[in-house]
N, C-alpha and C positions, 0 to 999 in steps of 0.2 A: 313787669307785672301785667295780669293778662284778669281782667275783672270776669271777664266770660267763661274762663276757664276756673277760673277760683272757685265762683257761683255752680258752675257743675259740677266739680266735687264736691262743696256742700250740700247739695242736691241729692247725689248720689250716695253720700255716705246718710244723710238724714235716710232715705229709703231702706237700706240697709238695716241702720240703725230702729229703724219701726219695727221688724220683724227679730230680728236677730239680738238675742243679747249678748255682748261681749265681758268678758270678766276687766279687760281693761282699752281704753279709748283707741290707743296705741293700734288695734285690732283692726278697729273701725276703720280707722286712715287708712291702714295698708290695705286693706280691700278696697276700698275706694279709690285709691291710686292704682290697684291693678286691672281695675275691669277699666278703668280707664286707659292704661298701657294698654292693654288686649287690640286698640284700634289703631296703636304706632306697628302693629308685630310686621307691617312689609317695611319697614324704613329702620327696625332694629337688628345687633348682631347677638343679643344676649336678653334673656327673657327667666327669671327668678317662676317657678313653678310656684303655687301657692298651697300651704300644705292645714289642710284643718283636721284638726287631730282631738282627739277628748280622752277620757277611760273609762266609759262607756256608753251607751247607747242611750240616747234624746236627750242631745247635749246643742243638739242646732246645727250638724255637719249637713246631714242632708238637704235643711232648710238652706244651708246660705248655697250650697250649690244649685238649688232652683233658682233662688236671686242672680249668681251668678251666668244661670242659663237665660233670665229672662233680660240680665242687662249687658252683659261680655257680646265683644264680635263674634260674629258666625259662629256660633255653639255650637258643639256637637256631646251630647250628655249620655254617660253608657254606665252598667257595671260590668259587664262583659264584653270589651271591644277585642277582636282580634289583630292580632298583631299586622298583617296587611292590611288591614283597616285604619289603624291608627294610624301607620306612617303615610297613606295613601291621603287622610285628611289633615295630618300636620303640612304636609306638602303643598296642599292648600291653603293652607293657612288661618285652616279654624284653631278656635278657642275649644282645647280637649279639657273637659269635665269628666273626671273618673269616679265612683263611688266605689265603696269595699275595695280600697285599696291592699287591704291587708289580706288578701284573698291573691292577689297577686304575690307579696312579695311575704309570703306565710312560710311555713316549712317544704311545701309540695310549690310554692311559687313558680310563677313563669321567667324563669332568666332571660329569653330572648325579648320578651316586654319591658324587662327591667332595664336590660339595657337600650332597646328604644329610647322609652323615657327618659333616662339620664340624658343623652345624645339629643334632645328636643332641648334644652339649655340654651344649645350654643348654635348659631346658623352654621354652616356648610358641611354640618356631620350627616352622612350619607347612608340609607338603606336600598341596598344595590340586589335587584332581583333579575334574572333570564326574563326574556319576552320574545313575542312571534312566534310563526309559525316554526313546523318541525324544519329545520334544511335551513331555517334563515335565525337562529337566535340573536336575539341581542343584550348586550345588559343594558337597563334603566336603570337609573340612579333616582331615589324619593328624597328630600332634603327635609328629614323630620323636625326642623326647627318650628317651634309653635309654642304660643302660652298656655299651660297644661294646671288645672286646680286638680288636686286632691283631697280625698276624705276618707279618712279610717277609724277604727281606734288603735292606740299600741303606736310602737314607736317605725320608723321607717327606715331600712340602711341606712348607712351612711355612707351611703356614693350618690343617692338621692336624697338623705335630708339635709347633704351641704350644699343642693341646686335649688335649696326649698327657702319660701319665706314663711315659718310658723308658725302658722293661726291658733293654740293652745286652746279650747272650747271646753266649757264646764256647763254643768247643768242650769237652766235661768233659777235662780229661789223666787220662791212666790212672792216674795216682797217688790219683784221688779217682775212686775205684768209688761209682754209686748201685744202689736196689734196681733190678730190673728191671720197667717197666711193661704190664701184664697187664691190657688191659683185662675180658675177661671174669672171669680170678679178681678182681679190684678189683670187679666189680658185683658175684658172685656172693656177695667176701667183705662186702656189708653196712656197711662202713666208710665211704664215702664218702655213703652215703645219713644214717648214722646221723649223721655229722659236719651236712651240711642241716639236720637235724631240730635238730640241737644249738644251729648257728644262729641259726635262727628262735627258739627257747626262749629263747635268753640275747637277743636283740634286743626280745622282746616289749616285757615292761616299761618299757626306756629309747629305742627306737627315736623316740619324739617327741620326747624330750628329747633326742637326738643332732641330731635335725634343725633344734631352736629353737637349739641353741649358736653360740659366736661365740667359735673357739678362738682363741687366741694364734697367728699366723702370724710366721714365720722372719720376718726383713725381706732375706733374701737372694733371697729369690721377687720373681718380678714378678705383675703384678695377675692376669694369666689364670693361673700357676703354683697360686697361692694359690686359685683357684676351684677348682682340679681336688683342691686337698690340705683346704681347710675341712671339708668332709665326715668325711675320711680321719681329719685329725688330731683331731676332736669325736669319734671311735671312737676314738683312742686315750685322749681324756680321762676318759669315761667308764669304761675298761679299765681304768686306770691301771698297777699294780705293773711299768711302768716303760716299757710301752709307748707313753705320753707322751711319751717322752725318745729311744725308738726311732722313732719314729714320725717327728718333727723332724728327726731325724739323715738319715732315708734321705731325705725331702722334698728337704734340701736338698744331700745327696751327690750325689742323681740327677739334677739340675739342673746341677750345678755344674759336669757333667763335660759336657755336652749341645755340642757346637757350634751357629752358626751355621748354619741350614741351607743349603745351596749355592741354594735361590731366592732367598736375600735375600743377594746378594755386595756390596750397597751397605753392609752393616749390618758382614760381612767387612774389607771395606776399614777404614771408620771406625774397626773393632776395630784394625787392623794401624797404623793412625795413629796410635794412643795409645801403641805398643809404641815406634814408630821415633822418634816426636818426642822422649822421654825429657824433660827438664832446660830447650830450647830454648824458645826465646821465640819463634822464626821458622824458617823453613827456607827455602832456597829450592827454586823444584819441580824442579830437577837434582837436589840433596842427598834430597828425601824419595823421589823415585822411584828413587833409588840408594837408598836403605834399605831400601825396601820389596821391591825386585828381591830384594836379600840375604836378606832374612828365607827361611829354612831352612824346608821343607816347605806352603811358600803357595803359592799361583798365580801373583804376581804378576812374576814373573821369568821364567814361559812362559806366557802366558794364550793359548792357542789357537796355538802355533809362536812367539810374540813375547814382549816385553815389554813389558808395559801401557803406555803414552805419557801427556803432559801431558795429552790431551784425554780418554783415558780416565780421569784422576783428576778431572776438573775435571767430567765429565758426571756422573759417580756421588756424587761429594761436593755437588754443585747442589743435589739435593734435601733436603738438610738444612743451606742458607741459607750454606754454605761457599762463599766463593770465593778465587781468585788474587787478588794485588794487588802491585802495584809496593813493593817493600822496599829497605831500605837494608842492602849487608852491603859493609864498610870502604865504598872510594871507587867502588862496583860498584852498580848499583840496578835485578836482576833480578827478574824476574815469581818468588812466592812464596807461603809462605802464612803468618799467622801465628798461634800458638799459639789466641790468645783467641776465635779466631772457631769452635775444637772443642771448647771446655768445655763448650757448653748440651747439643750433641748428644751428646757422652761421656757426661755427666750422665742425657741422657734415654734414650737407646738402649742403655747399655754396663753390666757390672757397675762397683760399688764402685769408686776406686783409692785407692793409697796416697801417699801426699803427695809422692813422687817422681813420681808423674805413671805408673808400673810398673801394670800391672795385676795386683791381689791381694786376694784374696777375703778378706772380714771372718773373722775365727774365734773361734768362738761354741763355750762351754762349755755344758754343761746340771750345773745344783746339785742333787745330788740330798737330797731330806730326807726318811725315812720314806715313800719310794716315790712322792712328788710332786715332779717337775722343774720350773724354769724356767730361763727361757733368759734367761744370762749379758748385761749389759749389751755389746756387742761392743767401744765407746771405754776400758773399764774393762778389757781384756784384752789387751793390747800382745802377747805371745808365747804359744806354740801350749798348746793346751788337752786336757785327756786327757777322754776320752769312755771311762766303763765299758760293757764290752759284755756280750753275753747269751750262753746256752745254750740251745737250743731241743731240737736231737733232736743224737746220734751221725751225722753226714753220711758218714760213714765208711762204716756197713755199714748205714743205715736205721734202725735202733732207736732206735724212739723213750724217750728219757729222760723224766724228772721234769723241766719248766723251771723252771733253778735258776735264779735271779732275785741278783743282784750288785750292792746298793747301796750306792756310796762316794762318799766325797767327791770333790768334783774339785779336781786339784792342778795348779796351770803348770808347764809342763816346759818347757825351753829347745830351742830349734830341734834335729831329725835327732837327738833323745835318747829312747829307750824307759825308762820308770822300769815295775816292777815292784813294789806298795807291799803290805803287808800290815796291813788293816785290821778291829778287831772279829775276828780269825782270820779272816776270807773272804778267799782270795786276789782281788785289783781289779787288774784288766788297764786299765794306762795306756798309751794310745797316741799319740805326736806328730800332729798334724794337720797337713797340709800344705794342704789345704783347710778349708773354713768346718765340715764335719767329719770323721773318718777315714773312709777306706773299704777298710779293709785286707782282701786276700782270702783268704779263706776257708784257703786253702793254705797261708796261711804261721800256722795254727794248727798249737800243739800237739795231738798226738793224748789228750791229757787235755781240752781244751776243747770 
């Protein structure tokens, strides 16, 4: 545990936190643990891009990437960077700040940017150009690895929003006033520089020992999720005083809420198979495309003026080794599909389910003991689990507080039940989980919290 480093993430994320409002806390942390990564990027091999997204405009994207700008390593802030441009400074190993991302990766998008970016993920993916004079070329190689934040609105591929970590941004409601952001009084006031300097201080000493670890990963992640959070969460274990515990919880809130991206609507479907088929052993393809039509807010009951047909299930479901086949239902023996032929691909494409065949996220408590977390066996945890949560700054009026620090035990609470426990004298804020952890916002705090 590292009190130096704990104290500048709450530092950092209270600053944040002053200007920006987030619909849930979970938000707060992960940016705060990234602009703090941003200063490990020569000592790491994998680097989670930070993705802030809204559905539409004055939602606080632009805002946080000025924050972003004034507190990340070596910034570099564009909406038009050119493509030798950008792998020319990921090479160096600034922090890329993109705005109007969706300008890029629109209908008229820039594919060779696109794939830049992706390739800025992982270190030693290479943008290889000719050089020198006429009579002496040579290839240079640019090693576009670098920490890259984005802001758009709308949603982002899906070959880049599986390298992303998703900042979700809604518009502040007027009931949650922040402070007002002032770029030149912010420079002039010295605080955001002095927060860098604070930084680099507190990463000095354990920054190689952040980058040798091999933290505890959620098991609700998938393998690239877990590449973009190893980093992240080895900063929280090193923090510790409970940032450990914070850390896991938003990894895996922010995920959990992520759709499907609309490029991959084969993965869509297969999702919406697991919903309809429930309990059945079979269906036939009348019955599952009547289910699927029904399903409330999907595509699949107007996909382009129609309703999806046999051949459009039978073409999407192909490539994951699914086919129709003649079934037996009473004295009737229609074309069909049956249950057993979707377990491998549910299994490998889909989250968790629960033994009704329902899709339902595991729910994972964190024990807290003397300010060291672990994470709750998930089989050993049948009903929902309270997660204590933190204090960081007054979001109210921007004043930054003392971060009080709240460690309790964790207790099962029964489904849609809020318990209120009083432990050691600390009041412990127990909250139902409806997912793998809370992500209650912000708003439905008391103004004492």
């Amino acid at each position: 545990m590292d009190t130096e480093l704990s104290d500048v993430l709450d530092r950092v994320a209270s600053y944040v936190g002053r200007f920006v409002w987030f619909p849930h806390e979970d938000q707060l942390h992960a940016v705060a643990l990234w602009i703090v990564q941003s200063y490990l990027v020569s000592l790491l091999d994998v680097v989670g891009m930070l993705w802030a997204t809204s559905p539409t405009r004055e939602c606080g994207k632009s805002l946080l990437l000025d924050i972003l700008e004034m507190l990340c390593w070596q910034p570099r802030a564009s909406v038009n960077m050119s493509n030798a441009v950008l792998f020319r400074l990921a090479s160096q190993g600034c922090t890329l700040i993109i705005d109007e991302v969706d300008n890029i990766f629109g209908r008229a998008g820039d594919e060779e940017q696109r794939a830049l970016i992706n390739a800025a993920h992982r270190r030693g993916r290479t943008a290889m150009r000719m050089a020198g004079p006429p009579g002496a070329l040579r290839v240079e190689e640019y090693d576009v690895f670098a920490p890259i934040a984005l802001a758009g609105i709308g949603a982002l591929p899906d070959t880049v929003a599986s390298r992303c970590i998703p900042i979700p941004l809604q518009r502040k409601p007027k009931s949650q006033p922040r402070a007002r952001f002032r770029l030149r009084l912010e420079k002039s006031s010295g605080e955001a520089e002095q927060l860098r300097h604070d930084i680099e201080t507190a990463l000095a000493p354990v920054a190689e020992e952040i980058a040798a670890a091999f933290p505890e990963m959620p098991d609700e992640l998938t393998d690239r999720q877990m590449d973009c959070w190893e980093s992240l969460l080895a900063i929280c274990d090193m923090a510790g005083n409970g940032w450990e515990m914070w850390g896991r919880q938003a990894a895996v809130a922010l995920h959990s809420g992520v759709d499907e991206p609309d490029g991959n609507i084969a993965v869509q479907l297969l999702t919406d198979t697991r919903v309809v088929f429930g309990d059945d052993d079979r269906l036939t393809t009348a019955v599952l495309l009547e289910r699927l039509h029904n399903l409330e807010e999907r595509p699949w009951g107007d996909w382009y003026g129609r309703a999806i047909s046999a051949r459009f299930l039978a073409d999407k479901l192909r490539p994951f080794q699914i086919r129709s086949k003649t079934i037996r239902v009473g004295d009737s023996t229609p074309k069909g599909y049956e249950r057993a032929a979707f377990l491998d691909p549910w299994d490998q494409y889909l989250p968790a389910t629960s033994a009704t065949g329902a899709t339902s996220h595991t729910r994972q408590g964190v024990l807290a003991d003397s300010g060291n977390a672990t994470l709750r066996n998930p089989a050993a945890t049948p009903t929902a689990v309270a997660v204590p949560l933190r204090h960081v700054a007054d979001h109210g009026n921007g004043a930054t507080t003392d971060a009080a620090r709240v460690v309790a035990d964790v207790a099962l609470v029964s489904e849609a039940e809020a318990v209120r426990d009083v432990i050691d004298g600390l009041d412990a804020e127990i909250v139902t989980t409806v997912g793998p952890y809370s992500m209650r916002p912000m708003s439905e705090r008391t103004t004492n919290e």
